[in-house]
N, C-alpha and C positions, 0 to 999 in steps of 0.2 A: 504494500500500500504506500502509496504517497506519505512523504515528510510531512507537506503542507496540504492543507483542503479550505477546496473555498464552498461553501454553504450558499447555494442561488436559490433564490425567489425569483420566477419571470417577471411576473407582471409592474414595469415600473425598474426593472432593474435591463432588461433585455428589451424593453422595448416601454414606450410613454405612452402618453394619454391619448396622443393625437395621431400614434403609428396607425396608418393603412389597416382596412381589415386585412384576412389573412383568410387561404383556404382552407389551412392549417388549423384548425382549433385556433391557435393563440398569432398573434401579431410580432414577428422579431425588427425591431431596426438595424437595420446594418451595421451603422456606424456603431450604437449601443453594441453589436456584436463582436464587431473589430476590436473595439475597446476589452470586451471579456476577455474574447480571442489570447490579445496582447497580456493581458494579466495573467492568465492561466499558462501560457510560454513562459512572459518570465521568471515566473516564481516555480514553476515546474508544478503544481500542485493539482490534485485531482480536485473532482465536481463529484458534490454532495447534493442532490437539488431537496431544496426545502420549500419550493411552492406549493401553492393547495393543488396546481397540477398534476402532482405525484399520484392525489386520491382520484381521480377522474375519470385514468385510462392506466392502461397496463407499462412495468415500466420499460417495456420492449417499445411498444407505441412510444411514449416520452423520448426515449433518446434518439427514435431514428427521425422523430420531427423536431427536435435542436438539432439534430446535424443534418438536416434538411433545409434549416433555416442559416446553416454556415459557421455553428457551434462546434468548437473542436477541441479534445483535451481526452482525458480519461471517465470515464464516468463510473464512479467508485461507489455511486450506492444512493440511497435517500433517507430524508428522517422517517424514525416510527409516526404513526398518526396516533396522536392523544384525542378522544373522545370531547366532547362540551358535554355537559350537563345538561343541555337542551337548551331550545332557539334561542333565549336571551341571554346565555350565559356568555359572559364577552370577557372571560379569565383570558391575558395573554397566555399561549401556549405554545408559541414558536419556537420561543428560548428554551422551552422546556423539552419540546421532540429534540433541538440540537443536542441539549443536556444526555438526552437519554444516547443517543445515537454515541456520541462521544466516549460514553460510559459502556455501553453495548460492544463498539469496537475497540476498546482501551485504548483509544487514540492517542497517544504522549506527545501529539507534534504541533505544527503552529494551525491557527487554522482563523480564517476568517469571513461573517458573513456580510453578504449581499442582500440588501432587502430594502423595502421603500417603508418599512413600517417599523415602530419603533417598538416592539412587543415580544423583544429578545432577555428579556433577563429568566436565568442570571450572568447571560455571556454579553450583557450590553456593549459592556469595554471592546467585544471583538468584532461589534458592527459597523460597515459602513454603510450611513443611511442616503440612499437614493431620491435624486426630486424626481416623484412618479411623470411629474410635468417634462421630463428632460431623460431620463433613465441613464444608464452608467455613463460617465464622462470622467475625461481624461483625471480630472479633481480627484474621483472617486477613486481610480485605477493606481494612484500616487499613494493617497493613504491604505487601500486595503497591502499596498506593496510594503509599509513598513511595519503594517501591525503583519504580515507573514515572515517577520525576523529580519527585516532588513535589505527584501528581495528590491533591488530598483533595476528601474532606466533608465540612460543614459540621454535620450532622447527629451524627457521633459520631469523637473525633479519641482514640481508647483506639489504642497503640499493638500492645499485644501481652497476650494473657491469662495471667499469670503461670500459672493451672494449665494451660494448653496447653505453655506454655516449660520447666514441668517436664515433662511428658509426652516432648519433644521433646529436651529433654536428659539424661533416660534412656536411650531408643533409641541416641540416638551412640557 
């Protein structure tokens, strides 16, 4: 298994509000994809998908429609799915399937997630949060590269996009 893993959510990470339908089930942006693309090279790191995706369709269907949409990398697995307590129950449980997954695989290595929504604890430290209006951008691809141990590029070393950080610090 991979050193490093990156934990993706689609919707908002792989592609925004305004991406094209798609015949595909889901809509991927290009660019949004180029950018994973580039992140998952250079960090070497496999792909954990944590989207509600995972429960939808089979995970054979999932992976050959991200690499149909131009996703490329290892595809190491997905989170367990935790149950709600029923329709109104709106417990974050994202962090918690990562949590379990982690613990499942005795993961000891770096690992960081992708996601447009902020309902990752207890691993909040290890998220980067996407503007669902915009999905992964270079900004994002710079910080998830240091919280993965220090993986960069040489190409562009921008830490974080001030108008995404406010974006991200309104939501909280």
């Amino acid at each position: 298994m991979s050193r490093r893993i990156i934990f993706l959510d689609i919707d908002g990470v792989l592609n925004h509000w305004s991406s094209p339908p798609a015949p595909l089930y889901f809509p991927c942006d290009p660019a949004n994809v180029a950018c994973f693309n580039r992140l998952v090279a250079t960090a070497e790191a496999g792909i954990v998908v944590s989207s509600d995706w995972r429960n939808i369709m089979s995970w054979e269907r999932l992976c050959t429609i991200l690499v149909q949409h131009g996703v490329s990398g290892e595809f190491v697995g997905k989170t367990p799915s935790l149950e709600r307590e029923g329709p109104f129950d709106r417990r974050p449980i994202r962090g918690h399937e990562v949590d379990l997954w982690l613990k499942e695989e005795r993961f000891e290595g770096e690992f960081v997630i992708l996601d447009d929504r902020g309902d990752l604890e207890p691993h909040g430290h290890r998220l980067v949060r996407t503007d669902p209006e915009v999905g992964l951008v270079e900004a994002d691809v710079q910080r998830a590269m240091q919280l993965l141990g220090g993986a960069t590029d040489e190409r562009n070393n921008v830490v974080d996009s001030p108008l995404l950080q406010n974006v991200r610090d309104d939501d909280l």
